[in-house]
N, C-alpha and C positions, 0 to 999 in steps of 0.2 A: 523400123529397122528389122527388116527379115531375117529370121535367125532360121539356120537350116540344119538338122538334126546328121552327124554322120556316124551315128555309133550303135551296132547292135544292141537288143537289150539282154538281160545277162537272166537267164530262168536256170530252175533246179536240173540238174543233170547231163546240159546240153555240152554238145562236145566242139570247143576251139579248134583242137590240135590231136588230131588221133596217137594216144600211147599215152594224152594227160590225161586225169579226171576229173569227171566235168563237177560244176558250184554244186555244192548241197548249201541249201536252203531251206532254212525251218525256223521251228519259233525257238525261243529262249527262256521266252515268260508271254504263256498265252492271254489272250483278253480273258479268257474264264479265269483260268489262273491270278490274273494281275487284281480281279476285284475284291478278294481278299485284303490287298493293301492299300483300299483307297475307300474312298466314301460310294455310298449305295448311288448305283449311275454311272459312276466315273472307272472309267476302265483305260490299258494301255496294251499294243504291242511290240516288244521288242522280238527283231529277228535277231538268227544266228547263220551266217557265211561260213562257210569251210571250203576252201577253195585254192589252186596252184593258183600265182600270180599272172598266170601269162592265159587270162582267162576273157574273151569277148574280144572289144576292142582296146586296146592295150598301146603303152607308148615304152621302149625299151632308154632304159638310161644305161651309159658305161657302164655301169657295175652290174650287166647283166652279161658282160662278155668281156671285161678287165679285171681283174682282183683289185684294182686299185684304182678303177676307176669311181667317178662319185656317182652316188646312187640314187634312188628315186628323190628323196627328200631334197639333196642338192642341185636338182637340176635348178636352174635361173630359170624363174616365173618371163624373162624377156625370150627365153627359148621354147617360153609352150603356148603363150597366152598374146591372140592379136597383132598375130603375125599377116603379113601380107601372102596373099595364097597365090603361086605360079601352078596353074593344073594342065598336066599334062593328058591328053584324051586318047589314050590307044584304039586305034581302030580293032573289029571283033576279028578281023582277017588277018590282023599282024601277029606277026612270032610272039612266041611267048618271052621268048631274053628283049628284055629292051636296053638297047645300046646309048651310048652318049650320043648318037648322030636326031635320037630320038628329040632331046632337049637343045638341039638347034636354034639359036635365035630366040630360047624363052629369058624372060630376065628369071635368075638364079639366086644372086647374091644377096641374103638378108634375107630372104627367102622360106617360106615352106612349101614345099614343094609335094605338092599331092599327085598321086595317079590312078588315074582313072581308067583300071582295065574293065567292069563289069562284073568280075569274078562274082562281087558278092552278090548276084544273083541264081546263086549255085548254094547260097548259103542254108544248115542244115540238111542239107543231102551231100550220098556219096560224091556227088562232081565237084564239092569244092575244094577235094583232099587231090583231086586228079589233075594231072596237066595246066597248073596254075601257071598265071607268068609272073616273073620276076627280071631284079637288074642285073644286069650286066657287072662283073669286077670295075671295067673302065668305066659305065655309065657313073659308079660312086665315084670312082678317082673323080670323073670331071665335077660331080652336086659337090665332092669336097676341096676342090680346087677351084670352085667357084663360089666358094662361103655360103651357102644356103644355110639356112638356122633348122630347119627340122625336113625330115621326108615323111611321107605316109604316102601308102596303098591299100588299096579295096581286095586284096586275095590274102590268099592262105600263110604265104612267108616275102620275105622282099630279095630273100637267097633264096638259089635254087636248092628244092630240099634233099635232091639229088648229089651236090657237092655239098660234103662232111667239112670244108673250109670257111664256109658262111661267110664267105670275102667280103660282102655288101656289109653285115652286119661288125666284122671288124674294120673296116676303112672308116663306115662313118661313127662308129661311138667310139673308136680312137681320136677320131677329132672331132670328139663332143658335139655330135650331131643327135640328138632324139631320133627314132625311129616310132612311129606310129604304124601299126599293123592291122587289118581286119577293120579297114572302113569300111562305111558302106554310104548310098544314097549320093556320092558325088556326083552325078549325075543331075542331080540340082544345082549345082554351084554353076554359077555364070562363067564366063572364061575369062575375065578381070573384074577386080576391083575387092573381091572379096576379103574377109580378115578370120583366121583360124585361133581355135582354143583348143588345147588337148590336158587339164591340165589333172593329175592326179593325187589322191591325196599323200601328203609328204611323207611317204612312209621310210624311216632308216632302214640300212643294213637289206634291202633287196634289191632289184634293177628291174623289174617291169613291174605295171600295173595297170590296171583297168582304167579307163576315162572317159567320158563322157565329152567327145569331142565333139565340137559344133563351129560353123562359120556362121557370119553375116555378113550382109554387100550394105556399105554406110549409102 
């Protein structure tokens, strides 16, 4: 069973989202430190994160853009985990807005719906903060009038970061759609068959977090 990694990894200081700040990462109780509390030999480390949530690759829940929407912890494990993957493959010549005429004839419904612009080979330099693509207002209307269970993209935001309206990300976490942000490696993923995991740890009272997303093709 091929399992295929799509998720950056997460180091000290590196920057998501320019204007956040990026993980600090350090220890909490060093190994030299820790062999004080153990027997001679036996040592341990514990790290310490400090870090915004909307850090690496990351899956947005309602309650990252509802007050009242339910939040990381509540998302249904049937909406993050071994889902069937519909991948959409933008060509490197097409526009940056991708429209609903994009998702023509893919199956949608029950769906997660990944795309695959390339971006995140821009990742770590300035070009990936630049002219990223993203969707279209009506491409979400149609992923949420065609019941798709989750989206994810491989760039920078799934709105244009240019429109202060963030339409995509209101249409689909108002109807409880998961957004995954900042894939990367889809580029591995066959164009059927495959099965998606995005899932994060259930944390209450916030709306995004980090994940460790990955597929396999059964």
């Amino acid at each position: 069973m091929p399992l295929i990694d799509l998720s950056h990894p997460m180091e000290h200081g590196m920057t998501t989202y320019k204007g956040l700040p990026g993980p600090v990462i350090m220890d909490h109780m060093s190994r030299t430190d820790s062999r004080d509390h153990y027997a001679p030999g036996t040592e341990f480390h514990i790290g310490r994160i400090e870090m915004v949530a909307n850090t690496g690759t990351y899956i947005d829940a309602p309650f990252h853009r509802l007050p009242q929407g339910v939040d990381i912890a509540a998302l249904p494990l049937s909406s993050l985990a071994n889902l069937p993957v519909t991948l959409l493959r933008r060509a490197h010549n097409a526009p940056r807005a991708i429209g609903p005429e994009a998702f023509a004839d893919l199956p949608l419904g029950g769906h997660a719906v990944l795309i695959h612009t390339s971006h995140d080979r821009h990742w770590s330099t300035d070009a990936y903060f630049q002219d990223h693509p993203f969707l279209t207002r009506t491409a979400a209307e149609l992923l949420r009038d065609q019941g798709v269970t989750l989206v994810g993209i491989d760039s920078l935001n799934i709105d244009s970061t240019t429109d202060p309206q963030r339409p995509v990300h209101t249409i689909l976490l108002t109807a409880q759609i998961p957004i995954v942000e900042h894939l990367t490696n889809l580029a591995a993923l066959p164009d059927t068959s495959a099965r998606f995991f995005a899932v994060p740890a259930p944390v209450r009272a916030i709306g995004s977090f980090p994940v460790r997303a990955f597929a396999f093709t059964p």
